[in-house]
Structures are given as structure tokens and as C-alpha cells.
ZADO-1210 file (C-alpha; in nm, 4 decimals, padded with zeros to 6 digits):
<atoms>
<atom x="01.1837" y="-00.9019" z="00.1366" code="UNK" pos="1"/>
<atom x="00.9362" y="-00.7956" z="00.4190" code="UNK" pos="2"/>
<atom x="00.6005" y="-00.5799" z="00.3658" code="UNK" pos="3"/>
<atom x="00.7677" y="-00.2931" z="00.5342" code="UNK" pos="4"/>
<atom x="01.0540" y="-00.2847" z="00.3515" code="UNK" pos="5"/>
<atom x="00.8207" y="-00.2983" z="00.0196" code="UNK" pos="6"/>
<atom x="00.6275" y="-00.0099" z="00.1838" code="UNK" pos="7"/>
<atom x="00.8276" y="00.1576" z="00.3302" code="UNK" pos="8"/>
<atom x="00.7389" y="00.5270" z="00.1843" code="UNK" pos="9"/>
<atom x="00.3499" y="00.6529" z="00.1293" code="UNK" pos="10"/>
<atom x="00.4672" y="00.6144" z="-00.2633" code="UNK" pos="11"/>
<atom x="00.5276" y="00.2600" z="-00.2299" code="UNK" pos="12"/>
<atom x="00.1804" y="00.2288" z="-00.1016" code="UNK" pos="13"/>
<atom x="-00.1754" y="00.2442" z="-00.2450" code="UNK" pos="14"/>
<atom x="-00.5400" y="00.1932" z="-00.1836" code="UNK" pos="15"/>
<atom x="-00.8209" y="00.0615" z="-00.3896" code="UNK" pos="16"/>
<atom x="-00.6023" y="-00.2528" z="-00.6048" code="UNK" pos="17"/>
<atom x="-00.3708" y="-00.4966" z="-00.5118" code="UNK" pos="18"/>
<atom x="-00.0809" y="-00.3025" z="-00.7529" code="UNK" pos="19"/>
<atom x="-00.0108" y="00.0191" z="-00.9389" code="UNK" pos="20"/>
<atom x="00.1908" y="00.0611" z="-01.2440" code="UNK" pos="21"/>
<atom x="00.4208" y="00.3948" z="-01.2540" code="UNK" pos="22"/>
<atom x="00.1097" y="00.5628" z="-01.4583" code="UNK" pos="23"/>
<atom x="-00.1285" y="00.4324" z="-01.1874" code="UNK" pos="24"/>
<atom x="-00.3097" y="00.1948" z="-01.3632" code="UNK" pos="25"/>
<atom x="-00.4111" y="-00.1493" z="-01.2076" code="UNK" pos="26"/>
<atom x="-00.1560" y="-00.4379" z="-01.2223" code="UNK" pos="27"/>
<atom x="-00.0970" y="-00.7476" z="-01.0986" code="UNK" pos="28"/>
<atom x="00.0770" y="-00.7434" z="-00.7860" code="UNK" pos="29"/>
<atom x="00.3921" y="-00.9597" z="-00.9210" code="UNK" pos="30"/>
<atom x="00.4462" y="-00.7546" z="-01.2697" code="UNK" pos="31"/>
<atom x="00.7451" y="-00.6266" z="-01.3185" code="UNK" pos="32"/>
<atom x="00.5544" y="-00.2790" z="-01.3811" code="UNK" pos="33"/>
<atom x="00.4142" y="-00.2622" z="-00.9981" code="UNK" pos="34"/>
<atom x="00.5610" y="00.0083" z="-00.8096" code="UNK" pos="35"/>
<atom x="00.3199" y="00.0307" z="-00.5515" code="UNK" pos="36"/>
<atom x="00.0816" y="-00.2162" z="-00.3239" code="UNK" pos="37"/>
<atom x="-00.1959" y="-00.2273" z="-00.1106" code="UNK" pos="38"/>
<atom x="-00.1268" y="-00.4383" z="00.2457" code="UNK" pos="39"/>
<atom x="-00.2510" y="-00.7631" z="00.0635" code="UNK" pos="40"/>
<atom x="-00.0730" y="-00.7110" z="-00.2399" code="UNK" pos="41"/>
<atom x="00.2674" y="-00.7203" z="-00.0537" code="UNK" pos="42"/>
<atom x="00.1506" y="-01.0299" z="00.1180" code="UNK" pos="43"/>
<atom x="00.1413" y="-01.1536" z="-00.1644" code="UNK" pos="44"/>
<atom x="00.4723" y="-01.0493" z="-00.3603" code="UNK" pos="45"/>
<atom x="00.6389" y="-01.0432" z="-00.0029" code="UNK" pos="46"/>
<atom x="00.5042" y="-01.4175" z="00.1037" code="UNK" pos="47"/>
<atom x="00.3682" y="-01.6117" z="-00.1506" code="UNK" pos="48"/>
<atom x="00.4408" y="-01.9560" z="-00.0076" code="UNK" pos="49"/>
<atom x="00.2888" y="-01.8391" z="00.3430" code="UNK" pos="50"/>
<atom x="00.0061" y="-01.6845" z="00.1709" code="UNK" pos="51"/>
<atom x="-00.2358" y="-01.8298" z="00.4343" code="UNK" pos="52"/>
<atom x="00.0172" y="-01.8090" z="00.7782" code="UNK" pos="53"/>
<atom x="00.0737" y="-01.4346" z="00.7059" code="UNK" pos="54"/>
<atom x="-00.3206" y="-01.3322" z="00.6829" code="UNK" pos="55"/>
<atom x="-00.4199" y="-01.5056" z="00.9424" code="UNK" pos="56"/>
<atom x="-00.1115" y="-01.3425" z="01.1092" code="UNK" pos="57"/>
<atom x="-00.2670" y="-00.9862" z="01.0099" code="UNK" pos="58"/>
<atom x="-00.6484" y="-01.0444" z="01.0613" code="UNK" pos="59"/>
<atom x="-00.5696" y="-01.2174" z="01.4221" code="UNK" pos="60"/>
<atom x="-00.3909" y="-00.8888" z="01.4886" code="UNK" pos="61"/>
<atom x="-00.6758" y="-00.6728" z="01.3751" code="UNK" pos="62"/>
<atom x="-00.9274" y="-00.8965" z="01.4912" code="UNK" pos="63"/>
<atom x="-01.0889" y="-00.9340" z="01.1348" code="UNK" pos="64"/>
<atom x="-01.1928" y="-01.2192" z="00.9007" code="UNK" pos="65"/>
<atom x="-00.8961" y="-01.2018" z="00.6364" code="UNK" pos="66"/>
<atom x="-01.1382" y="-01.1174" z="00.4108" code="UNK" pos="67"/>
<atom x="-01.1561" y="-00.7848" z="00.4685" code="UNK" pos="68"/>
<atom x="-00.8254" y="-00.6899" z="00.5145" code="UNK" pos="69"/>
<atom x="-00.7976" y="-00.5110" z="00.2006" code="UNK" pos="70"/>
<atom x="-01.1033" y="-00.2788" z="00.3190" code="UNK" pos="71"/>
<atom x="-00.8989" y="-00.2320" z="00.6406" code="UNK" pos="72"/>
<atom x="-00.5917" y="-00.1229" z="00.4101" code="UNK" pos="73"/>
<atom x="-00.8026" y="00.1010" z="00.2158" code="UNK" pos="74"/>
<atom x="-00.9778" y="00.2574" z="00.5337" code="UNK" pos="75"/>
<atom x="-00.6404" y="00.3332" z="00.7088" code="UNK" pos="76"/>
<atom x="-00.2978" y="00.6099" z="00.6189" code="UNK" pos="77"/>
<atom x="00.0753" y="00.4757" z="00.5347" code="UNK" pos="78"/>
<atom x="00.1523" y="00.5218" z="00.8840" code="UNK" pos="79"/>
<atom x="-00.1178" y="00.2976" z="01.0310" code="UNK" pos="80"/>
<atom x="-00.0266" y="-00.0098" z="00.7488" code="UNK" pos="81"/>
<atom x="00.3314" y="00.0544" z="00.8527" code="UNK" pos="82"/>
<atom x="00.2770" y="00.0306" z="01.2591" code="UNK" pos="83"/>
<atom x="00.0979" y="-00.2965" z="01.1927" code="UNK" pos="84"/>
<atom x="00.3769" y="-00.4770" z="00.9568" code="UNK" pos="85"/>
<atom x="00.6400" y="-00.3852" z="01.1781" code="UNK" pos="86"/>
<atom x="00.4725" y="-00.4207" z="01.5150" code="UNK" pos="87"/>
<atom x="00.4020" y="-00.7971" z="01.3666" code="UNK" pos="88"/>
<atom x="00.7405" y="-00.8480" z="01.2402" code="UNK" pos="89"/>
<atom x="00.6158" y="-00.9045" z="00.8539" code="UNK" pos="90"/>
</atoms>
């Protein structure tokens, strides 16, 4: 599956954690209770054997150490996170 298939809708989406559960709480971004992610958490369930190739992928895009890609997921909307998965093929 691709990020922008996984986030594809603003519910599918989320700031501040890698994962939501359906009640909002924190999760870890492969539990079966996730139903939403941040940019980095669908990296991760979306690539997790090209872990490293897809983040450098996004912060060579953004012009960012990948290390604060999370804090650019958390600073932007949906919309913006969508542009950038789709303009970059992920």
C-alpha cells in the first residue's frame, strides 16, 4: 500500500504520534488498532523494508534532515501531507 492511499482522507491522518487508536489514544503505528498516522508513521507501516530510501526520499524533497519530518507533518494540513506523497510517488 502507498502513504496516500493510507491517508487518503483528513481522518486517516493525525498530528502529534506516529498512530491513533479509534478512541484516539497513542498506538503503535503497526497495531491492528491504528486507524490513523502521522507522515512517518505511514512510512513506516507503508515501507518498512525501505525505511531509510523513503525518508531520505521525503526530507530531500523538503529540504530537511529526516529528523524532523515528523515536526514538518505536525506543522502542515491533510492537503499539504497529501501534495507531497503523491507529487513523490510514495
Amino acid at each position: 500500500m502507498k502513504i496516500r492511499e493510507l491517508l487518503k482522507t483528513p481522518e486517516k491522518w493525525t498530528r502529534g504520534t506516529f498512530a491513533k487508536g479509534i478512541r484516539g489514544d497513542s498506538v503503535h503505528f503497526a497495531s491492528k488498532h491504528a486507524v490513523c498516522w502521522c507522515l512517518m508513521g505511514a512510512v513506516y507501516q507503508c515501507y518498512p523494508t525501505n525505511i531509510i530510501e523513503t525518508t531520505e526520499k521525503l526530507a530531500t524533497a523538503l529540504k530537511c534532515p529526516f529528523q524532523e519530518l515528523a515536526a514538518w507533518n505536525d506543522a502542515h494540513s491533510h492537503a499539504e501531507v497529501l501534495a507531497l506523497v503523491e507529487k513523490l510517488d510514495l
